[in-house]
C-alpha positions in Angstrom: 49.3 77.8 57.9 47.1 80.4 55.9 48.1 83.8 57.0 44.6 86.2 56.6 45.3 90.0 57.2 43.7 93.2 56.1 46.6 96.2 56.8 45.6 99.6 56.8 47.2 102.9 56.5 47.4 104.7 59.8 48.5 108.7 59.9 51.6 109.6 62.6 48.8 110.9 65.5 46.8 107.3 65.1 46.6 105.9 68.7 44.9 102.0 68.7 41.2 102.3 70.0 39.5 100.3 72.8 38.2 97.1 71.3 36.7 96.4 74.7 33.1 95.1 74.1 33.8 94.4 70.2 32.0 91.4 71.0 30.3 88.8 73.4 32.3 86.4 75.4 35.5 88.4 73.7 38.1 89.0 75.5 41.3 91.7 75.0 44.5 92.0 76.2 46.4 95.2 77.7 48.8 96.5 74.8 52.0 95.0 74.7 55.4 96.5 73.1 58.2 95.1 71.2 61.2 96.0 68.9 60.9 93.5 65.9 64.5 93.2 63.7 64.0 91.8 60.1 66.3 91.1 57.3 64.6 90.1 54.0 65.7 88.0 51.4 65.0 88.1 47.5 67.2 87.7 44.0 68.7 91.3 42.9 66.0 91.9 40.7 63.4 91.2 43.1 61.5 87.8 41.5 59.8 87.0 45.0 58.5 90.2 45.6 57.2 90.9 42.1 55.4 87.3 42.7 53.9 88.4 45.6 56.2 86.2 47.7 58.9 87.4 50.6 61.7 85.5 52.4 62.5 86.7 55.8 64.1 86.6 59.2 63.5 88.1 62.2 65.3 88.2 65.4 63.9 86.0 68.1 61.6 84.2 65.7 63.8 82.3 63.3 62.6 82.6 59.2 59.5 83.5 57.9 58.0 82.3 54.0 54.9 84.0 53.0 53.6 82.8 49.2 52.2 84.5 46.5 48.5 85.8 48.2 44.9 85.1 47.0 42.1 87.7 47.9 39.3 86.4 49.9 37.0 89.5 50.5 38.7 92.4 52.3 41.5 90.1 54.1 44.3 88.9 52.2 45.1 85.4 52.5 48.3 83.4 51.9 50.3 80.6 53.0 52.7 81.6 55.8 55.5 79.0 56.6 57.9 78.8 59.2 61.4 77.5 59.0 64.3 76.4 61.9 68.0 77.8 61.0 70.9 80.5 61.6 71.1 83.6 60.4 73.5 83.3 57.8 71.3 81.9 54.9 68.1 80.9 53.8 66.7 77.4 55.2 67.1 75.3 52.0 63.6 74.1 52.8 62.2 77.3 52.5 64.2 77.5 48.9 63.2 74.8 47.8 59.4 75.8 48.0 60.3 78.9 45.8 62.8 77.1 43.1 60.6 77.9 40.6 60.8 81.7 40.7 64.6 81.6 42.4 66.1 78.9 39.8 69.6 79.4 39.5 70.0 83.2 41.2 71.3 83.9 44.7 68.8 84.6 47.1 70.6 88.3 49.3 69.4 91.0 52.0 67.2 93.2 50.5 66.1 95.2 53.6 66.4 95.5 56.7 63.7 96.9 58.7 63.6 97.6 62.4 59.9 98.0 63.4 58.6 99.3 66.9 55.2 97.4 67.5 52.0 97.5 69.9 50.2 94.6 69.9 46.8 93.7 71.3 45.0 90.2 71.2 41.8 88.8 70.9 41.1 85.6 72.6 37.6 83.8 73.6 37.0 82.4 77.2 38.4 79.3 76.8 41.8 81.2 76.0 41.7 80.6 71.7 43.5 83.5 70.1 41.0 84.8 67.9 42.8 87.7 66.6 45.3 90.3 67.0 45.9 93.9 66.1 49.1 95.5 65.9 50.2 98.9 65.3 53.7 99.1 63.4 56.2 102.0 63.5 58.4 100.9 61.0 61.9 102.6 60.0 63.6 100.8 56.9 67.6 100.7 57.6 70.4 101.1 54.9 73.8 100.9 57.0 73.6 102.5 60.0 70.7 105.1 59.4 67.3 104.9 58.9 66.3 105.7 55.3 62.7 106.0 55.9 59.4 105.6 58.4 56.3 104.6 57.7 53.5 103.3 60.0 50.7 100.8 59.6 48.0 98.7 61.5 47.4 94.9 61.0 44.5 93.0 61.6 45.0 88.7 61.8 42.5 86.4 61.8 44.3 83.3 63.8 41.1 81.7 63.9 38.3 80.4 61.6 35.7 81.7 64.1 37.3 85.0 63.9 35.4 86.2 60.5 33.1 87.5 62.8 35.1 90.2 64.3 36.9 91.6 61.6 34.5 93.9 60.4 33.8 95.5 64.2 37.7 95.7 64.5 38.0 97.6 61.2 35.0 100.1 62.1 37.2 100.9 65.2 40.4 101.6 63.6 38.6 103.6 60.6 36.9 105.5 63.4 40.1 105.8 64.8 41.3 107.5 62.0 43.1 104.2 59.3 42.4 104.0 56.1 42.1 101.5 53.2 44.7 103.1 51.2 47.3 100.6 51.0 47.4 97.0 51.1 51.0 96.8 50.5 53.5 94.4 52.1 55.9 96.0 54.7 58.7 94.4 52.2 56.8 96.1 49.5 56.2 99.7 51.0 60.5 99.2 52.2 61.4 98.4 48.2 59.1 101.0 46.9 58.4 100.8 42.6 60.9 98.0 42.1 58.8 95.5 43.9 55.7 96.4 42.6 57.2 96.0 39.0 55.3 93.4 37.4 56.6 89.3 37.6 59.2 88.3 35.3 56.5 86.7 33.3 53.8 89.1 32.2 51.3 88.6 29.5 51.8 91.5 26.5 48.6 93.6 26.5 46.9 92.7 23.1 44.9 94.8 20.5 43.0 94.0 17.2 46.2 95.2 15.0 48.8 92.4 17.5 50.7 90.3 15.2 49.9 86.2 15.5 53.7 86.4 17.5 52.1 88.8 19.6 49.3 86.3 20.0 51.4 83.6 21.0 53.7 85.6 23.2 50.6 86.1 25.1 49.1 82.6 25.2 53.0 81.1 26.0 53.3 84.1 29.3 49.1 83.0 30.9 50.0 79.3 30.9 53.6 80.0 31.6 52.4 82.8 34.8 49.7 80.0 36.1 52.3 77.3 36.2 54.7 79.1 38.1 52.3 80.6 40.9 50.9 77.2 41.6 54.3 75.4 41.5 55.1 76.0 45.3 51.5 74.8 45.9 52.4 71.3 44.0 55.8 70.8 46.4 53.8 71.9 49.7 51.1 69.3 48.8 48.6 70.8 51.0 45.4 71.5 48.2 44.6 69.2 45.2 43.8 72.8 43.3 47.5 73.7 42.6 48.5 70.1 41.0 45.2 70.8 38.7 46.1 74.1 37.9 49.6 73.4 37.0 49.1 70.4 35.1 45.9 72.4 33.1 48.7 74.9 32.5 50.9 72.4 31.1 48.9 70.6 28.8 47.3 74.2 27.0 51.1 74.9 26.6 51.8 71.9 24.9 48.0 72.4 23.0 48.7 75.8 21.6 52.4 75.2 20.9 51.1 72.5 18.9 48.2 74.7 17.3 50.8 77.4 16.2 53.6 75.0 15.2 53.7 77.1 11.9 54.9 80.5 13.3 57.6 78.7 15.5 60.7 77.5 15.0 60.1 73.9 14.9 63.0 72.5 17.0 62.6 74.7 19.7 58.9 73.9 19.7 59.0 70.3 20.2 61.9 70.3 22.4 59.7 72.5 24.7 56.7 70.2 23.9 58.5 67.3 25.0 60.2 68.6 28.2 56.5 70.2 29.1 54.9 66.3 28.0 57.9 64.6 30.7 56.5 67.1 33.4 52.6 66.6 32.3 53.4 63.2 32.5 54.6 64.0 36.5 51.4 65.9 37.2 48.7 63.4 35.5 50.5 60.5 37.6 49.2 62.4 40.9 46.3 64.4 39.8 44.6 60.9 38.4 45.2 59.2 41.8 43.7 62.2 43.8 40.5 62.5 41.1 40.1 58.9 42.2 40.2 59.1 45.7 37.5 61.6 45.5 35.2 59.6 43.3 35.2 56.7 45.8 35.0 59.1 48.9 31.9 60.8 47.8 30.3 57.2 47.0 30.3 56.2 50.7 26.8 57.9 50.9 25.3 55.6 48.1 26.7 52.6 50.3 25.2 50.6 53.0 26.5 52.4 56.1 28.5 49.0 56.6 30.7 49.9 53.1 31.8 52.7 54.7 35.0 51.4 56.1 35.7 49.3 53.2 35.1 52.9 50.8 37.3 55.0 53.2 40.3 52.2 53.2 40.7 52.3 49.4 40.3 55.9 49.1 43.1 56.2 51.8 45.2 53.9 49.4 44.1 56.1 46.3 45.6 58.9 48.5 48.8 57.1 49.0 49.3 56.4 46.1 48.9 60.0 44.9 51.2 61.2 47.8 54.1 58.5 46.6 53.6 60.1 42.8 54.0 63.5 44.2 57.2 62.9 46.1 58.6 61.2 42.9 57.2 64.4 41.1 58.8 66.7 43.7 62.1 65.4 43.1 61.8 65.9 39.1 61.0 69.4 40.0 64.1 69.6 41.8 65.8 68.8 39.0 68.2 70.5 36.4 66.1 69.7 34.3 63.0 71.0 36.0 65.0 74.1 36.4 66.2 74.4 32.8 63.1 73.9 31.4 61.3 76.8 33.7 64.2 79.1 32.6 63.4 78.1 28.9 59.6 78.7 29.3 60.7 82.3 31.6 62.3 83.2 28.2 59.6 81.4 25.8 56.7 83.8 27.6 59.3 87.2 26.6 60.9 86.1 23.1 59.3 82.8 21.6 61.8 81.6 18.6 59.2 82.9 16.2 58.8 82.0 11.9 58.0 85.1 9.5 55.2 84.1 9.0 54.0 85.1 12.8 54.7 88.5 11.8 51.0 88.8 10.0 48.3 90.2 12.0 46.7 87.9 14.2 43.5 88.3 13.0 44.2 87.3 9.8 46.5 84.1 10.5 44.7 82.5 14.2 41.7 81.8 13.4 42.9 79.4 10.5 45.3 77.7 12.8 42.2 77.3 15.0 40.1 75.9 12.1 42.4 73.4 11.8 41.8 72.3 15.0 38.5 71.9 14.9 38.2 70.0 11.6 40.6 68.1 13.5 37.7 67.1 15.4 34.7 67.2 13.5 36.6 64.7 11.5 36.7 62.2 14.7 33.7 62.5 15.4 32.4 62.1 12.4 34.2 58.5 12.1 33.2 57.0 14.7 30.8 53.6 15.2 27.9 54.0 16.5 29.0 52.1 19.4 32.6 54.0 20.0 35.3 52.2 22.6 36.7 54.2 25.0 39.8 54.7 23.8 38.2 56.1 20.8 36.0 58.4 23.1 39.1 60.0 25.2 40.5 60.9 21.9 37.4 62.9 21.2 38.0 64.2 24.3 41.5 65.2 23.8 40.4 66.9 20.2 37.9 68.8 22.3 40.6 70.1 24.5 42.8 71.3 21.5 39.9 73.0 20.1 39.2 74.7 23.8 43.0 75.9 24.2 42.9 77.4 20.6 39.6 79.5 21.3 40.7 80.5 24.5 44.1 81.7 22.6 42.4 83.5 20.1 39.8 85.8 22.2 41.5 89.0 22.8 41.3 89.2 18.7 37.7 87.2 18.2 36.0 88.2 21.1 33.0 86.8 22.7 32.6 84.1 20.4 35.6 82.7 20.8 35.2 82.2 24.4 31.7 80.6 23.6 33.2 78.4 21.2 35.8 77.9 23.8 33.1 77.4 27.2 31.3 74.7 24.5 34.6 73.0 23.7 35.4 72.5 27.6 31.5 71.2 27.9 32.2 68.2 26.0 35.9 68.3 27.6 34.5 67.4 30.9 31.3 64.9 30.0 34.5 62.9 28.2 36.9 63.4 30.8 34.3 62.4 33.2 34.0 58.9 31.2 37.3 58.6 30.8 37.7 59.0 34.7 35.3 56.5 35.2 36.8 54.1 33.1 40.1 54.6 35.0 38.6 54.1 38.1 36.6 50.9 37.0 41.0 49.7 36.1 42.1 50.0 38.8 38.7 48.6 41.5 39.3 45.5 39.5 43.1 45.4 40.3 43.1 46.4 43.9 39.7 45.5 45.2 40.6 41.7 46.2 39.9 39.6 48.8 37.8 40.8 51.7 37.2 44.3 49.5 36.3 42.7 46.3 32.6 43.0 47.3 32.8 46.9 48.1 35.2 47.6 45.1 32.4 45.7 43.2 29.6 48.2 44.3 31.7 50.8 43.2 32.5 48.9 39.6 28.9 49.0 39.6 28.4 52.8 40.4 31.3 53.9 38.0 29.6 51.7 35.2 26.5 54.0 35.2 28.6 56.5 35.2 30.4 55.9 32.0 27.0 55.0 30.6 25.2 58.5 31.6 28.3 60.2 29.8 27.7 58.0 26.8 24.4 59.0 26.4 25.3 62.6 27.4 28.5 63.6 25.0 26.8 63.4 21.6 24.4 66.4 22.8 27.1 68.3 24.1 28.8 67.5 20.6 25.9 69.2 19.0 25.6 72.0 21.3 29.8 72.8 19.7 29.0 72.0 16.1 27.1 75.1 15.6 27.7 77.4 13.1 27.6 80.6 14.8 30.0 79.1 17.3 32.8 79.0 14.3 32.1 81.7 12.1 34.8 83.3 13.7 37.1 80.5 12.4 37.7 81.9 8.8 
């Protein structure tokens, strides 16, 4: 489930306010008291909390996984997973979700923090919880005494109809006397500075005297980061965004260490390439199928209403499909290998096995290495019929996407017009990769769409067809729009 919570800062005289008559047909329960007992779980140095992740488990309720957050106005929102087991270890179901950051530590007590706490809900007439509110008096343990107190107020939304409260509910509790000062986890607040210590994997801060290692330190740690916050996304399988992101992640990886094979050591480049193209490989087999199902679900309007089963049985099989490529991907990513290679790309984003020649400045040395790139492309498109195939087309497109990764690499030293040059890359990026989608699809309607759905998966032939042709027509234009001048002045 998503957890979505806005904490405030409450001082020791705070008392919870009535939130009576916060709303119509609203209804709130008397206060209710409890002693919560939690033990929480992270590696010694604290990878989980400085990922915005904590492990936990609290007496009477079993364990507790909340991920990595993303904001959403003033609430925070996160996944929050619950796990069956004894007290003696972590669930290895709840591990498994946070490999990626845990790899091959041991997963101890951190803290232990007893918390007293008054609790008020919010439920409609019909008896939904809504929301609740809860005060915590918290008192963070070490051995038998308590090391220190702080207090805090919760608000969680436990509803989608609840959005409408939450700004009434925090009036009352400001009025009250909270405040907005801290958004910290309790975990957080209990750990003090060593939690809020950046992730293991932090891009280096960049200026217009960085070296091209510097440059590449950098580029390595963003992809490297984005990878490893969506990879518990990818094994919980619940939105299509994280296998995107992570497989995006992967292939600028393998882009830029490609871009800047001269200023690194070229074994330990390609063996990272080719470790990162095994896992790519993983991520494209499920991210294709679920691109597909998507394309023939948002046909069904275009259809006689009679297509409509027809359009939402193949899209189920599309999703099928996609689900059986995910277990098979989950599995790799439980891997030694999997695990290997993350520790390898942990150490690639801190110390990448660098040539001399990445100790020039950056300014001087990237924008050649990014030239290259884009002669790379200019030269394909340049050869090309006048009628292209498609193969021929989706290697434009993946010469687009090398000159994109480069650009995007090279902005903290060119500027603005390297992320123009960078936007108009990833223009002609998507009108290909649109046609190249389309000429997927078109595979596999033909293979699958037999017998009683040959007629529907022939309508949607038809559909993708015009597709492909609106993106021939289109890509030349958006060619144009890159092959600007001003776009690659920058490129010296």
């Amino acid at each position: 489930m998503l957890e979505r919570e806005v904490k405030l800062a409450v001082p020791p005289a705070f008392a919870l306010p009535d939130l009576e008559d916060l709303a119509a047909a609203v209804e709130t329960s008397p206060v209710d008291e409890r002693r919560l007992e939690t033990v929480y779980y992270d590696t010694p140095d604290l990878r989980l909390a400085r990922w915005g992740a904590n492990l936990r488990i609290r007496q009477g309720e079993g364990w507790t996984l909340k991920l990595p957050s993303t904001s959403e106005g003033p609430a925070l929102t996160r996944r929050e997973l619950e796990f069956p087991g004894d007290a003696s270890q972590p669930p290895d179901a709840a591990v498994a979700l946070v490999i990626g950051y845990v790899r091959r530590a041991t997963l101890v007590p951190v803290a232990s923090l007893s918390t007293l706490r008054r609790r008020v809900q919010l439920k409609n007439r019909e008896g939904t919880l809504l929301a609740e509110v809860v005060d915590d008096d918290v008192s963070v343990i070490q051995g038998l005494r308590v090391q220190s107190r702080f207090r805090e107020v919760e608000v969680e939304l436990k509803d989608q109809s609840a959005d409408r409260l939450l700004d009434p509910i925090l009036a009352r509790l400001r009025g009250a006397g909270a405040a907005d000062d801290d958004q910290a986890s309790k975990l957080v607040r209990a750990l003090g500075a060593r939690a809020t210590a950046v992730p293991e994997v932090d891009p280096l801060a960049l200026t217009s005297a960085s070296t091209a290692g510097e440059l590449v330190r950098h580029a390595i740690a963003v992809s490297v980061a984005s990878l490893m916050r969506h990879d518990p996304g990818v094994r919980l399988g619940d939105d299509t965004e994280d296998v995107h992101r992570a497989r995006v992640a992967t292939r600028r990886l393998r882009s830029q260490l490609r871009t800047f094979r001269t200023l690194l050591d070229t074994e330990w480049a390609n063996a990272l390439r080719e470790d990162l193209r095994w896992l790519g490989g993983g991520l494209g087999s499920v991210r294709d199928r679920q691109v597909m199902a998507q394309r023939v679900r948002s046909r069904t309007v275009v259809l006689a209403e009679d297509d409509a089963a027809t359009v939402a049985d193949l899209a189920a099989e599309l999703q099928a499909e996609s689900e059986e490529a995910r277990a098979r991907l989950v599995l790799d990513m439980r891997s030694d290998r999997y695990i290997d290679l993350m520790e390898r790309l942990v150490e690639a984003s801190r110390a990448p096995a660098l040539t001399p020649e990445a100790q020039q400045r950056a300014a001087v040395v990237i924008p050649a290495l990014a030239r290259r790139d884009w002669k790379q492309l200019r030269k394909g498109v340049t050869g090309l019929a006048d009628q292209p195939d498609d193969p021929e087309l989706h290697r434009i497109r993946i010469l687009a996407k090398r000159v994109r990764y480069a650009a995007e690499a090279a902005e903290p030293i060119a500027g603005k017009i390297a992320a123009r040059s960078a936007e108009a890359a990833a223009a002609l990026q998507d009108v290909l990769g649109d046609h190249q989608d389309s000429v997927t699809a078109q595979q596999w309607l033909r293979e699958t769409g037999k017998g009683p759905r040959a007629f529907v998966a022939g309508e949607l032939t038809a559909l993708e067809r015009e597709t492909a042709a609106h993106d021939r027509a289109a890509w030349h234009n958006v060619w144009k729009k890159l092959d600007r001048k001003r776009l690659r002045r920058w490129m010296i």
